[in-house]
Each structure stands twice: as C-alpha cells, then as structure tokens.
C-alpha positions in Angstrom: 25.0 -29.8 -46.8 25.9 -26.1 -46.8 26.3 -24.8 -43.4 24.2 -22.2 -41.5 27.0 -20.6 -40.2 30.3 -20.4 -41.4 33.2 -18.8 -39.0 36.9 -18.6 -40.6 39.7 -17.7 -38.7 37.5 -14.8 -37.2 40.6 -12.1 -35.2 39.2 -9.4 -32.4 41.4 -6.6 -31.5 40.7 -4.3 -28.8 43.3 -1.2 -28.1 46.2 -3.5 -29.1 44.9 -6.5 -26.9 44.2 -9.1 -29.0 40.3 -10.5 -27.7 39.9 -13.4 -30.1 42.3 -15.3 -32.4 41.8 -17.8 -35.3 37.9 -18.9 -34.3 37.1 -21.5 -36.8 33.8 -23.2 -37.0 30.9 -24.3 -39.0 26.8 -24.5 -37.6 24.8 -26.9 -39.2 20.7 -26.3 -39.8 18.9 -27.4 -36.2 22.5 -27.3 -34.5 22.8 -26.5 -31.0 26.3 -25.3 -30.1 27.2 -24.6 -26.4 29.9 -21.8 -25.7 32.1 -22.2 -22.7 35.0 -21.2 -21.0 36.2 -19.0 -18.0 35.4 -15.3 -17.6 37.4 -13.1 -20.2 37.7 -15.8 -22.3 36.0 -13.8 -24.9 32.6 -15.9 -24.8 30.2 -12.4 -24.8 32.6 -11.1 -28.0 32.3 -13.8 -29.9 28.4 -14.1 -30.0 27.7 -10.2 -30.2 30.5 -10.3 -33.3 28.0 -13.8 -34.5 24.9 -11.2 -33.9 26.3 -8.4 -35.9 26.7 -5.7 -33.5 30.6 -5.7 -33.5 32.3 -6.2 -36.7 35.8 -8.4 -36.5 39.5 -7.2 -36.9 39.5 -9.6 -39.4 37.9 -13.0 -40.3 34.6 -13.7 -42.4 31.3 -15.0 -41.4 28.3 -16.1 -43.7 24.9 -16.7 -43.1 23.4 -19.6 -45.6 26.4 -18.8 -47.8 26.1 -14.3 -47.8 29.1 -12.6 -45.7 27.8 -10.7 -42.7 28.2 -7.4 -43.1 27.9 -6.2 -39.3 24.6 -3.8 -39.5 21.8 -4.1 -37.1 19.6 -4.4 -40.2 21.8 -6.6 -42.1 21.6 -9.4 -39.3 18.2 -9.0 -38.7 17.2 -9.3 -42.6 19.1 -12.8 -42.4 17.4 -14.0 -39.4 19.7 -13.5 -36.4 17.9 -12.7 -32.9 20.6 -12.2 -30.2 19.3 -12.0 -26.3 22.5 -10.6 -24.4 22.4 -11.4 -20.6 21.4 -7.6 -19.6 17.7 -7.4 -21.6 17.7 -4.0 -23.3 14.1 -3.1 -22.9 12.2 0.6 -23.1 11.7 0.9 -19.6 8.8 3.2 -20.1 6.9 1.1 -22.2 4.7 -1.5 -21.6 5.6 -5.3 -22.0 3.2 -5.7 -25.1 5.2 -2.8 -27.0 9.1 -4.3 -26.1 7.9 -7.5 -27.6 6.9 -6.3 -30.4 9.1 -3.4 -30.8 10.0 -3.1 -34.5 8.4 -5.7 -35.6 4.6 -4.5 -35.0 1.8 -6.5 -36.6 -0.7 -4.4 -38.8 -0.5 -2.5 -41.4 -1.6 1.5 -41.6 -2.6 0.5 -38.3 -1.4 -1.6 -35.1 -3.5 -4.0 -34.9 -3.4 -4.4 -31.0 -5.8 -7.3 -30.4 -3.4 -9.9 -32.6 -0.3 -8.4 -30.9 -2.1 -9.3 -27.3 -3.2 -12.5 -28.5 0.4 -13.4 -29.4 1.7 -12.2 -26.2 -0.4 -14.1 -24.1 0.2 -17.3 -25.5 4.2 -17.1 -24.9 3.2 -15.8 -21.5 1.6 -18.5 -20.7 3.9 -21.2 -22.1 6.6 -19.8 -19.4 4.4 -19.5 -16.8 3.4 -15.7 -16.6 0.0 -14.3 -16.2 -1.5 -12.5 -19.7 -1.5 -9.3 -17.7 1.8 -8.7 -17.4 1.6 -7.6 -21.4 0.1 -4.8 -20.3 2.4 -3.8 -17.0 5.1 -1.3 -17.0 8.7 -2.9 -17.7 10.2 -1.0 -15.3 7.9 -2.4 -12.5 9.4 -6.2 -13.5 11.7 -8.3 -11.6 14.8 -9.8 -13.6 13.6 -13.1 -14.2 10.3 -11.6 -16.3 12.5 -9.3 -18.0 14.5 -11.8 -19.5 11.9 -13.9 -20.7 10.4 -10.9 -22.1 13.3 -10.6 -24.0 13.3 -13.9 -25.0 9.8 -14.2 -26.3 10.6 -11.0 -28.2 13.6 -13.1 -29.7 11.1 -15.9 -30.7 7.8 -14.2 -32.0 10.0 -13.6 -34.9 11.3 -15.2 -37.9 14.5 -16.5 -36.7 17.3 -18.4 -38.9 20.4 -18.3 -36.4 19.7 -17.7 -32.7 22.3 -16.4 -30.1 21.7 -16.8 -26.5 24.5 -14.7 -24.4 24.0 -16.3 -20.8 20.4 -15.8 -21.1 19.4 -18.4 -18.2 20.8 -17.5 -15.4 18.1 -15.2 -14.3 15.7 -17.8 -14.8 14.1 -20.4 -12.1 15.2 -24.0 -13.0 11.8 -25.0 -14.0 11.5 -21.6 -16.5 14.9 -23.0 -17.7 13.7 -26.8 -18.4 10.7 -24.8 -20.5 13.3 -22.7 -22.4 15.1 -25.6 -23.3 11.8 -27.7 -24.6 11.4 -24.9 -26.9 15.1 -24.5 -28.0 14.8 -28.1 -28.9 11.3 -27.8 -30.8 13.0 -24.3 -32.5 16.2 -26.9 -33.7 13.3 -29.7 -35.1 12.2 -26.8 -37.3 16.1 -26.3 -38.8 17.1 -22.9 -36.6 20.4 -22.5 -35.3 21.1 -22.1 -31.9 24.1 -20.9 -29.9 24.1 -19.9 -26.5 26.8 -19.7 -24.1 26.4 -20.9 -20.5 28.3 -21.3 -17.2 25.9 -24.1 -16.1 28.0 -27.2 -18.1 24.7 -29.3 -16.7 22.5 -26.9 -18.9 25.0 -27.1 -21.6 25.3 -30.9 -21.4 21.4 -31.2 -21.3 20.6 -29.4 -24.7 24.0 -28.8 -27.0 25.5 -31.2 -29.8 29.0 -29.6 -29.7 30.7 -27.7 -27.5 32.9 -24.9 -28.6 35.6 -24.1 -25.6 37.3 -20.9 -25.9 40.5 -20.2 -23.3 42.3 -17.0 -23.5 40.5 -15.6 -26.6 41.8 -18.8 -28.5 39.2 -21.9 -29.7 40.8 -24.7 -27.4 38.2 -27.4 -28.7 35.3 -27.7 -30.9 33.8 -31.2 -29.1 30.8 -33.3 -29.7 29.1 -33.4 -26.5 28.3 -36.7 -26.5 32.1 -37.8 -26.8 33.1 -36.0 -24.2 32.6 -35.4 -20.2 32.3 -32.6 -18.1 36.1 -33.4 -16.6 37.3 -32.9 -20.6 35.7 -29.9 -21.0 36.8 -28.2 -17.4 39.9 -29.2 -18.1 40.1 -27.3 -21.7 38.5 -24.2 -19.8 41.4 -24.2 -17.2 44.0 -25.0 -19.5 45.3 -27.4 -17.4 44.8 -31.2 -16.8 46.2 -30.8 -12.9 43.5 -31.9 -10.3 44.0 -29.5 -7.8 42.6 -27.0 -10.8 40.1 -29.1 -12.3 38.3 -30.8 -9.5 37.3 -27.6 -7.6 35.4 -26.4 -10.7 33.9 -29.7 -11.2 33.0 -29.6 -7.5 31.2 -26.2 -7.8 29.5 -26.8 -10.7 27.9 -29.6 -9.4 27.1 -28.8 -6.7 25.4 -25.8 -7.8 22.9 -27.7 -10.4 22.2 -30.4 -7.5 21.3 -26.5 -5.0 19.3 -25.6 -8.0 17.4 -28.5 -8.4 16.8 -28.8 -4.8 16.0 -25.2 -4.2 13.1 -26.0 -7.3 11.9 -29.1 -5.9 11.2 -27.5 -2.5 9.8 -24.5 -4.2 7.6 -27.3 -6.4 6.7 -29.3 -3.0 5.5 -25.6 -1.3 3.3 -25.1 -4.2 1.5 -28.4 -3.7 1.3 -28.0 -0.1 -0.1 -24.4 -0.8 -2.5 -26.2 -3.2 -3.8 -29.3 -1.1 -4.3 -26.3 2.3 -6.5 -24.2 -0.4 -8.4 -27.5 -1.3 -9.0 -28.2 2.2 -9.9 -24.9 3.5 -7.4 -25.6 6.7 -5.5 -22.6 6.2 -8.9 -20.2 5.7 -10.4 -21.9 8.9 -6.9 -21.5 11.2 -7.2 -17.6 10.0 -10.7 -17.1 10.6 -10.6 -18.9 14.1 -7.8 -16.6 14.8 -9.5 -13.6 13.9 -12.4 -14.6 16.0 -10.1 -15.2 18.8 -8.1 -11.6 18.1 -11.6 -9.9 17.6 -12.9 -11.4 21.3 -9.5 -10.5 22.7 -10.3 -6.7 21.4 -13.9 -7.1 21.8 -12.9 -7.2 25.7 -9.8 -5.3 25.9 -12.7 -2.2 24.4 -15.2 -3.1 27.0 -12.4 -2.7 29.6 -11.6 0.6 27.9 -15.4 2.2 27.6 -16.1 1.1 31.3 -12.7 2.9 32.4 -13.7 5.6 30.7 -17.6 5.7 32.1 -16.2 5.3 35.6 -13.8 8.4 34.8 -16.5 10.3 33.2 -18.9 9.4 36.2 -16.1 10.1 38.6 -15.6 13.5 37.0 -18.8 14.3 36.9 -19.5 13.5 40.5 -16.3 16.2 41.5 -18.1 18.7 39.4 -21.5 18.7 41.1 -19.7 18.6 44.6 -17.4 21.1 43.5 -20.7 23.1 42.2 -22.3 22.5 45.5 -19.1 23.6 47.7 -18.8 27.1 45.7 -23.0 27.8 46.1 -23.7 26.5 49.8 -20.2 27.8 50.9 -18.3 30.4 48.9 -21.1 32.2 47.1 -22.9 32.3 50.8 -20.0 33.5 52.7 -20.0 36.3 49.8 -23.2 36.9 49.8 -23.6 37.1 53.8 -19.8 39.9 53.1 -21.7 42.2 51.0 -24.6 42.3 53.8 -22.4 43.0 56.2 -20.9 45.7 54.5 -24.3 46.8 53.3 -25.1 47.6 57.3 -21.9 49.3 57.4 -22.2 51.1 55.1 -25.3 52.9 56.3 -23.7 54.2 59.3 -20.6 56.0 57.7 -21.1 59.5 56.3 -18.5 60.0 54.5 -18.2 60.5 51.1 -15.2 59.0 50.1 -15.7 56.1 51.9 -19.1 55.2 50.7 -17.5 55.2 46.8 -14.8 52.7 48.0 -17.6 50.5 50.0 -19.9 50.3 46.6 -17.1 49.5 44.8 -16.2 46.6 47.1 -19.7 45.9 46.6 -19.7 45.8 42.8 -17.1 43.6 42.5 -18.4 41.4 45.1 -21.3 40.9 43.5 -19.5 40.3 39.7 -17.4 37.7 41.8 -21.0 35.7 43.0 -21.9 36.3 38.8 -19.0 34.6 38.1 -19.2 32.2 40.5 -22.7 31.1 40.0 -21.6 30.9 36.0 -18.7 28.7 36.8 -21.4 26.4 39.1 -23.9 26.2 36.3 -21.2 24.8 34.1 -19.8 22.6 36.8 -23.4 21.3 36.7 -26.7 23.2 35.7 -29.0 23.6 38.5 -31.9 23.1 36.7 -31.1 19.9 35.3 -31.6 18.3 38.7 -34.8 20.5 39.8 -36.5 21.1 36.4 -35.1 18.3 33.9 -33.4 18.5 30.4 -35.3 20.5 28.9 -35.7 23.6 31.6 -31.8 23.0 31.4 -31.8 23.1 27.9 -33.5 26.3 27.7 -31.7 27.7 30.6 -28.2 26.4 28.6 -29.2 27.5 25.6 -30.6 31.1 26.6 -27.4 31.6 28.0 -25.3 30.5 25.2 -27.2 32.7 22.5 -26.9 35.8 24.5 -23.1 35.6 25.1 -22.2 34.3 21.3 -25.0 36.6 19.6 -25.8 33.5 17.9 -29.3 32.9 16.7 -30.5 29.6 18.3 -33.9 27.2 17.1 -34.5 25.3 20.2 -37.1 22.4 18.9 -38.2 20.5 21.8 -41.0 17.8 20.5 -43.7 16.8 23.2 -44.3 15.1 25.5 -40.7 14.8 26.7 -40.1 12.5 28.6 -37.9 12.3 32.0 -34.9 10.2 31.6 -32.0 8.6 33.9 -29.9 11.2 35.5 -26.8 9.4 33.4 -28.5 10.2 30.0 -29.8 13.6 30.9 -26.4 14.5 32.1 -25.4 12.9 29.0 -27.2 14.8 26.5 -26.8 17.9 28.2 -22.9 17.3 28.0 -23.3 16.7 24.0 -25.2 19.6 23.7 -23.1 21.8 25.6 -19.9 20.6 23.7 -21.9 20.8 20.7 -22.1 24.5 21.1 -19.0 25.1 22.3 -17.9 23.6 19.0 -19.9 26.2 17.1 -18.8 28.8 18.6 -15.1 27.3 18.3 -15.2 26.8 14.7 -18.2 27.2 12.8 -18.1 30.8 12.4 -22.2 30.4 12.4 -24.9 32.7 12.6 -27.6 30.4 13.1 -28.2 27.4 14.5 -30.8 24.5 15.3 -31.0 22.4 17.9 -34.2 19.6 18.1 -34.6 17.0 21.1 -37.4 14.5 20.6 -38.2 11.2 21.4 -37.8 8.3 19.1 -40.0 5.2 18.2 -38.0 3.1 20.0 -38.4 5.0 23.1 -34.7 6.7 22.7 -33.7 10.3 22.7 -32.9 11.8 19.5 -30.5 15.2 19.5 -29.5 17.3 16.3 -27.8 20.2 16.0 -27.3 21.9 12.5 -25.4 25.3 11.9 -24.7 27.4 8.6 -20.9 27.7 9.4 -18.0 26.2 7.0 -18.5 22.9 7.8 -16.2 20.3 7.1 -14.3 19.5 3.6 -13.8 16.2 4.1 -15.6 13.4 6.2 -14.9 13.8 9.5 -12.5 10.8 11.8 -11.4 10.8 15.6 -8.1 11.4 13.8 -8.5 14.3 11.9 -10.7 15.7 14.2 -7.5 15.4 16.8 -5.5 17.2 14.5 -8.1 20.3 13.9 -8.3 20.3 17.8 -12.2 19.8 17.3 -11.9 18.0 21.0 -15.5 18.7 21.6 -16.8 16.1 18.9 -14.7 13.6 20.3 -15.5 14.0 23.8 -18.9 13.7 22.0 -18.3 10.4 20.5 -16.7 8.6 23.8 -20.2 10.0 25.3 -22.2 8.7 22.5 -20.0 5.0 22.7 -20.4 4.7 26.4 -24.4 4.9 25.9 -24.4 2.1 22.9 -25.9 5.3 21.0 -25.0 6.3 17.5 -23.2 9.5 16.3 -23.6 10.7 12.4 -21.4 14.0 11.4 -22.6 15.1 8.1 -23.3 18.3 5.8 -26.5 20.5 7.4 -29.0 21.7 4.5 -27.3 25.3 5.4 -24.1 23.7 4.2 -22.9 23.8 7.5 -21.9 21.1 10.1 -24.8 18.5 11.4 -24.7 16.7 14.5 -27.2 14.0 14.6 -27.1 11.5 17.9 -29.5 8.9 19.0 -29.4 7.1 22.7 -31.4 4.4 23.7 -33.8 4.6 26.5 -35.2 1.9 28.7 -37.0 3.8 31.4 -38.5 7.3 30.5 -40.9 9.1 32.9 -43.6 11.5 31.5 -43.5 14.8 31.6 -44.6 17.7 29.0 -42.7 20.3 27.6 -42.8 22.7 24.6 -41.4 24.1 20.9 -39.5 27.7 21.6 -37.3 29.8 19.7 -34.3 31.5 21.5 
C-alpha cells in the first residue's frame, strides 16, 4: 500500500545549529502517530516542516506519492490542517468567521445560515453553547480557543492532520471527546500526527510512537509493543533509574490529578443538577433573603423612628426657641424702644433726637428680624389659624421676597389635621420653595392642597424652571446639593406617604406628595391667588 506520508532522511538547520537530523518515517492511511520527546527535542519543528510552513535544509516529503513543496497553499491543496499549540485566530472577528476563514461556504454570496448551522453542530459535540459562534474571539478563554481552532481544522477536507500539543488547554473530558473523533477521523483513512507530553493521551489513541532526542529519531515504536518505561527511557537517553523513574513518577501522577480534578468537577455538576431538581438550593436562598429582608425591614424601622424622634426633637427646640425670642427678647426690645420713646420727648436737642431715632430704627429692624427668624422657627399661625392661614401667611411672604408669582389652590372644605402632619406639610412646602428659589430659576409657580378620597392630604407644587435632565435619586440629588427634596422625602417616609418628582406641564420640576390621614377635623377654607 502506498504511504500517506513519506519522510526521508529529512535535515533542519538553524544559524549553524543543526535542529533535526536524518528523520525517516512512513504514515499509513488511518495512522495515528504520537510524537514525543523532551523540550528542544525538535517535536514543534518537525510537525510545522510536516504542515508546510518551514521548508527543510534538506530531506523530501510526499503526500500520497507528490513532494511537498512548502507553500501555505501547496499543503492545504493536498489536505494538510495543522493546529499549532498557540491558536492563531482574528481576534477581532467573531468565532463563526475564524472557523470558516478561507474556506467560506457560498458562492457570489456567504451563505451565513449553512456556515452557522455547521458551527453549531461542532459546538455542540465539544460541549459549547451555539452562541459562542457569534461572540468576539477575543472575549474567549484558552480552552474555547483551541477548540475553535480545532473545529476549524475539521470542518474541512483533511487528508494528513497535524496536532502540535493541541490538548493541553483542554479539560480531560473535552480531551476524551477529541480523541473519539480522531479515532472516527482515522476509520475514514485521514492521517493523524500529534505530538503530546501526556504519554497517557499518547498511549490511549496512537499506533506508533515516533521518539525524537536531541533533534535525532531515537525510535519509531509500535505502541502496543512497548511501555511507557521504554519510551521515557528513549526520551532521556538513558536507561538509569534515578533519570527515568522521576518522569514516569510525574507523568503519572499528573494523568491520575487530571482525572481526579475531572471526576470531582463531574460529581459537582451532578450535585448542582440533583439541588436544581429539588429546589433545595432556591428555597435556602429565598429563606435567606426573607430572613436578610426582616433583618433590614427592622434595622429601617429603627432608622425612620430615630429620625421622627430627631425631627420631633428638633422641632420641639424650634417652637421653644420661637417662643423664648417673642415672649422674651422681642419684649424686652420692644418695652427699650418705649423707654427711649419717653426719653426722647423730654430732650431738646437736635442732635440728640437724630441719634435716638436712629437707635430706634434699628431697634425696630432688629424685632423685624426677629419676628422673621420666629416665624421660621415655627409660624405663628399654624398653631392659631391652621395650615392653610399658614400657608397663606408662608406663601405671601415668600412671593414678595423672591418676586416670584405664586397660585396658591386650596380646595374646600379643608380639613384640620394632627399638629405632626400640619407641621409636616408645612415643612414640605416651605422646603419646597426654598428649593425653587435655590434652583429652579422660576417665574411662576403653583402650589394646590386638597383632600383626597381616602381622607389624606394631597400637596403639589409645579414651577416653569429647568427642571431636572434626568430622573431624580437621593443620590444625585446629594450631589446637586438639592438638600431640600431630601429632607422632603425623610418627611414624606416618616408619614408612610408617597413622594413622586416628575416633569411639570411648564417643563419645569413637579412635586407631587400624598399623606395619609386618620383623624381630620372640619373646617372651611378658600381658592386664592398670591
């Protein structure tokens, strides 16, 4: 029978140093030849010189009986794939393109469906999901890329294939399905060589061994007339023990780590599988999220009824604070500028009078002021009058110090509420404002109060400022110092209410807040326009 591959007395020469010297072999149809032997022993030459990428120094090789004449084009028209150990794949194309790279099905046109259909299958043999075809090859790990580059390697019409340490990126289970197919590619008549450090993997699949040492062909063996001892000890070039047995050592031992590694990698998967089937794992997560979710649940309750008590607390400082400055400061002022009032009637002179009405003046700016700074502390006639006298009062106010045109839409009847939520809703609207006049570079604005269905208090406040480009969050709003909105929402939260920030139909900002009521207490108010 003529051979597949004929290899006489094949010499590489590299700067003066010879590589390989006097390889001599034949490779029968459906062959499987295993290439061994120690680093630099001139395994990796030999195959890419086999593949036709380097030629020799001298030495012929034929294919089916035609020399070899060392083009990429050449070896590929006779039907040699080679798969080196490094893949060389496009990195910027995707895995459907590398496999078919330059050998693309279609005619005038790529016919991409056939192509994918292809690609799936060999996926799928190995293990791989059919959308990795269409992934980036630069976004794979190095086990996928070498089986990419072996199914690239087999989608085509193959006579002689060379295999340069082409495993050893791959699991042990990817290997064994390698190997099924190397064997089903021999049944067929193809050629295989591949070289190996595994002498297990070698052993498993090969029907001669060729063992190079030193450049030089030390053997050509059948495998099964020889051991793994015989063919160490032709790597080595040396039958002494103290050589030979640590390399037997380590290469057991590292097929029996490999095995194990895969069987406890197999035994996960099935204990993955039988948790999924039984739902154990899902219900040990969900019963700790429901036991994380209580934990926050309470740790949030703690939180909100700190912050009420705070809140309370600092409201409390602000009304005695309020009531300090009117019943004591602002009186003690007051009864000063009487005093001087009397004195000032029974001085004549000129010069004197100016100085007591300035005293006066500023005396009486100082009460303004003061009775300004009370109002904020805590409006006088929220307590008297109600939310919506304080509204108006608040709102009155705030239009004639910003020039700001305000709608103030109070729907009746309205009724009397707690003394937390009116304090509340004043506080919203006041901050509400405040954050108007911060940032909404506004000229108008709108602010309704009414009562809801469900016996709630509704509040919206609408401007025609430059609103917000983006949804609004407690973080952002942090970072655009918009401390009024949250102060807002910790109100809002404390109150079970609900808080919605949105586009106004001005284009401006909306604040829309609803609070639920459970005691309200008639009373009638009015619509005005401030």
């Amino acid at each position: 029978m003529l051979p597949l591959l004929s290899v006489r007395e094949l010499h590489v020469v590299f700067a003066a140093k010879p590589i390989l010297s006097g390889i001599t072999f034949d490779l029968r149809p459906g062959e499987i030849l295993g290439v061994v032997g120690l680093r630099s022993a001139g395994k990796s030459v030999l195959l890419q010189v086999l593949a036709g990428i380097y030629p020799p120094t001298t030495g012929e090789v034929q294919i089916d009986g035609i020399p070899l004449a060392w083009k990429a084009q050449s070896a590929r028209r006779l039907g040699i794939e080679f798969v080196p150990q490094t893949p060389p794949l496009v990195e910027i194309m995707p895995v459907l393109n590398n496999i078919f790279l330059g050998r693309e099905r279609g005619n005038r046109r790529l016919d991409q469906a056939t192509m994918a259909t292809i690609a799936y299958q060999w996926l799928d043999r190995f293990g791989l999901p059919p959308g990795l075809a269409h992934q980036q090859t630069a976004d794979l790990t190095e086990e996928e890329r070498q089986l990419i580059a072996l199914i690239r390697a087999f989608v085509r019409p193959v006579r002689l294939l060379i295999l340069d340490e082409a495993f050893s990126a791959l699991s042990f289970m990817r290997q064994q399905a390698v190997l099924q197919y190397l064997r089903e590619l021999a049944a067929t008549g193809v050629g295989i060589i591949f070289s190996s450090d595994d002498l297990n993997l070698i052993f498993s699949i090969t029907n001669r061994i060729l063992v190079l040492y030193q450049g030089r062909q030390a053997a050509l063996r059948t495998t099964g007339d020889t051991t793994p001892r015989d063919i160490v000890e032709l790597m080595v070039g040396s039958v002494r023990q103290e050589r030979v047995t640590p390399l037997i050592w380590a290469f057991e031992n590292y097929y029996q780590a490999q095995q194990q590694a895969e069987t406890l990698r197999q035994r996960q998967q099935q204990l993955q599988h039988n948790l999924d089937e039984q739902d154990s794992l899902n219900r040990e997560l969900v019963r700790q999220l429901q036991t994380q979710m209580i934990a926050l649940d309470q740790l949030n309750r703690a939180l909100q009824e700190a912050n009420h008590r705070l809140i309370d607390e600092r409201e409390a400082e602000r009304k005695a604070l309020a009531r300090e400055l009117h019943d004591q400061v602002i009186q003690d002022l007051l009864s000063f500028n009487y005093q001087l009032e009397h004195v000032e009637e029974e001085i004549d002179q000129e010069s004197i009078l100016e100085e007591l009405q300035h005293i006066r003046r500023g005396i009486r700016e100082v009460v303004a002021m003061l009775r300004q700074m009370c109002s904020d502390l805590r409006p006088p006639t929220l307590d008297s009058h109600g939310l919506a006298a304080a509204l108006r009062s608040l709102v009155s106010q705030w239009s004639e110090q910003t020039g700001i045109r305000v709608e103030l839409k109070i729907a009746e009847p309205l009724e009397r509420w707690s003394e937390t939520i009116e304090l509340t809703v004043f506080r919203i609207v006041q901050e509400g404002l405040n954050n108007v006049r911060k940032h909404a570079r506004a000229t108008q604005v709108v602010l309704e109060v009414r009562r809801t269905s469900a016996a709630g208090i509704m509040v919206r406040l609408a401007d025609n400022g430059k609103g917000m480009a983006t949804p609004p969050d407690l973080r952002s709003l942090s970072e655009q110092k918009h401390f009024g909105l949250i102060s807002i929402s910790e109100r809002v939260s404390l109150l079970r209410g609900t808080l919605r920030i949105g586009p106004s139909a001005w284009g401006g900002l909306e604040l829309q807040v609803e609070i639920p009521n459970p005691a309200p207490f008639p009373t009638t108010e009015g619509i005005g326009v401030v």
